[in-house]
C-alpha positions in Angstrom: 46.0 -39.6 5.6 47.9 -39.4 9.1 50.1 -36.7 10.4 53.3 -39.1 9.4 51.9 -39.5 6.2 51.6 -35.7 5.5 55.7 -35.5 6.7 56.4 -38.2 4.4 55.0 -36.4 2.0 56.8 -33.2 2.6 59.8 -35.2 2.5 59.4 -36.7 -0.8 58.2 -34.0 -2.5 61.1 -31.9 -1.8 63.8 -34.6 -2.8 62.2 -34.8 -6.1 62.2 -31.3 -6.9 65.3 -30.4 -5.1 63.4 -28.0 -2.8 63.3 -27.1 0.7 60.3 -25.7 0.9 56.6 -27.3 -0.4 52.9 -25.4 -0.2 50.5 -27.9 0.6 46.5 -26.4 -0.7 44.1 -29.6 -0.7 42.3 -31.4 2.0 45.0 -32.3 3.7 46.4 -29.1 4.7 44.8 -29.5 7.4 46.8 -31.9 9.3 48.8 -28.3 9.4 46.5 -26.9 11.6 44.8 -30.3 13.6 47.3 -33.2 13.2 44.5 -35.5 14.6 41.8 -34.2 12.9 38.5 -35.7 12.2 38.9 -39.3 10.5 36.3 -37.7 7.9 39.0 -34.8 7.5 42.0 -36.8 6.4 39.5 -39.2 4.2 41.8 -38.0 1.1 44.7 -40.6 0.7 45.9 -37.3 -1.8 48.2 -34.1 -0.6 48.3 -31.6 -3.4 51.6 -29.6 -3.1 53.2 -26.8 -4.9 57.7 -26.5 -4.7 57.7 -22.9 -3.3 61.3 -21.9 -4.2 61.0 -23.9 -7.5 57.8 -24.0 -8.9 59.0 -25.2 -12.1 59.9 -28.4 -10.8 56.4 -29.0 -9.8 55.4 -31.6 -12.8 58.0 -33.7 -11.8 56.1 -34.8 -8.6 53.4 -36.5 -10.5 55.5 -38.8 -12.0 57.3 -40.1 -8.9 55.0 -39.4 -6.4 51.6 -39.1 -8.5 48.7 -41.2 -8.3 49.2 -44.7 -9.3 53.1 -44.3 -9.3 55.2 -46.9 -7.3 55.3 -44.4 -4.4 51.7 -44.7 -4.4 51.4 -48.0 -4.2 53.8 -48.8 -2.1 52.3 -46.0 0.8 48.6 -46.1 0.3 48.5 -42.4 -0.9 50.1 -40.2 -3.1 51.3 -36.6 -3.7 49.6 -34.4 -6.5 52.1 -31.6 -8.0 49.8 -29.1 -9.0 50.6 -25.1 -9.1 48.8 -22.8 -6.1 46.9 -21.0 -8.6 44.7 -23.6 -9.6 43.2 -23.0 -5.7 41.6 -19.6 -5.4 42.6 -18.2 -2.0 41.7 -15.4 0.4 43.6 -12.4 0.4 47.0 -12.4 2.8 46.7 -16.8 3.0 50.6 -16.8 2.8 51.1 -15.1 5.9 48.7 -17.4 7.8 50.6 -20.9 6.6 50.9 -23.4 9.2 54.5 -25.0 9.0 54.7 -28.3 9.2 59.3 -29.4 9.3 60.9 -31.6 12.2 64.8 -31.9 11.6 64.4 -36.3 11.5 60.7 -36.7 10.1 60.7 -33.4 7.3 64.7 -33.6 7.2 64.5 -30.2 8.1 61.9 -29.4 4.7 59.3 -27.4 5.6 55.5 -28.0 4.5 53.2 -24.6 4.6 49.8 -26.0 5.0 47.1 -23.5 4.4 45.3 -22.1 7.5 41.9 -24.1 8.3 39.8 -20.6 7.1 41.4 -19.9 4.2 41.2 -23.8 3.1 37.7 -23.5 4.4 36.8 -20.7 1.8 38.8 -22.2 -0.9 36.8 -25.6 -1.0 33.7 -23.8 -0.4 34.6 -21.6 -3.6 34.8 -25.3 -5.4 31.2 -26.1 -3.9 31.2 -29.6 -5.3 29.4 -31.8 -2.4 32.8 -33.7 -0.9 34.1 -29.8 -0.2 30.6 -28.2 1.4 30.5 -31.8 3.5 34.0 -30.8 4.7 33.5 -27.5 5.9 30.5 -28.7 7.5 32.6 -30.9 9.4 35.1 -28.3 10.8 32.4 -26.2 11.5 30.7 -28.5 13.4 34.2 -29.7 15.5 34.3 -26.3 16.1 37.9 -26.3 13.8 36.9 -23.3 12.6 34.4 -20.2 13.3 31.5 -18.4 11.0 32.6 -15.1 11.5 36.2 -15.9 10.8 35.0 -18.3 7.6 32.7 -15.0 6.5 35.4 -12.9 6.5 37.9 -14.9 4.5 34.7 -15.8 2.2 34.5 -11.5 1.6 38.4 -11.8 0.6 38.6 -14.5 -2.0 38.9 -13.1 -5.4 35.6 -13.9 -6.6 32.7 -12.1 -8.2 29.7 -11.2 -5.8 27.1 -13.0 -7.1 29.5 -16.1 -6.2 30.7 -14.2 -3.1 26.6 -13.8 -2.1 26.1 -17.6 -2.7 28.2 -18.4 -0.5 27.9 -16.1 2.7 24.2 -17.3 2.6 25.4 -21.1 2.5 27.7 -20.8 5.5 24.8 -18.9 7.0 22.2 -21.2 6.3 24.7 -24.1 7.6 25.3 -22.0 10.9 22.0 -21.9 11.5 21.5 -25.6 10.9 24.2 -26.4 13.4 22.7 -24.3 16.0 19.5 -26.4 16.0 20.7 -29.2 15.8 22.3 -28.8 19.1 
């Protein structure tokens, strides 16, 4: 997905559920923070959003914007309406959006993208493979930092034994990066 792609996105999502304002939580929040991320970074051709002043009107992305929809094919990607609570977050992650509105290419709607360390801890709470290669990646691009990832890790609403797992996989991956060097 492109930067373009992401305001299109925005855009779309917000006519069909007569919003203003969208939450964008998947992979591709993180065009918020690095618009020219890492081609690896933006390998999703999928933006999961949330309507923030609507919520209730989420569904009805799916169906005109979902995968496999007309909007899909016509644009080579497609948005995925899916509510913010499927994502487990750090602590505070709504006060560390990154907005993403321009009055021509947004219309003036406003995506909040999640901050790089909070999406960071989110996928590494998912731990499938495609999520711990990602954070890899920003940690290796230096998108984001250990200590900062560590701390949002110790905020996420987890259980410790999860929490634990974790700290030592970012530590282990640290180190890894180091020599590597």
């Amino acid at each position: 997905m492109r930067y373009d792609q992401l305001e299109h996105a925005i855009r779309a999502a917000c006519d069909v559920t007569e919003d203003t304002e969208i939450l964008i939580f998947g992979s591709q929040a993180i065009l918020g923070t690095y618009p020219n991320a890492h081609e690896s970074l933006r390998a999703s051709i999928e933006v999961d959003v949330q309507a923030k002043n609507k919520p209730e009107r989420t569904d009805l992305i799916d169906g005109s914007l979902g995968e496999n929809s007309q909007f899909h094919i016509t644009h080579g990607f497609y948005v995925h309406g899916i509510s913010i609570e499927a994502a487990t977050l750090p602590e505070g992650w709504s006060e560390r959006t990154i907005t993403v509105s321009d009055s021509i290419a947004t219309r003036g709607c406003k995506g909040h993208c999640i901050d790089a360390h909070d999406l960071a801890a989110s996928k590494l709470f998912a731990y499938r493979d495609k999520d711990r290669n990602f954070v890899t990646t920003l940690l290796i691009e230096q998108l984001i930092d250990g200590p900062t990832l560590l701390e949002r890790i110790n905020t996420l609403p987890i259980d410790e034994d999860a929490r634990k797992r974790l700290i030592q996989w970012v530590e282990i991956t640290l180190e890894d990066i180091i020599e590597s060097d």
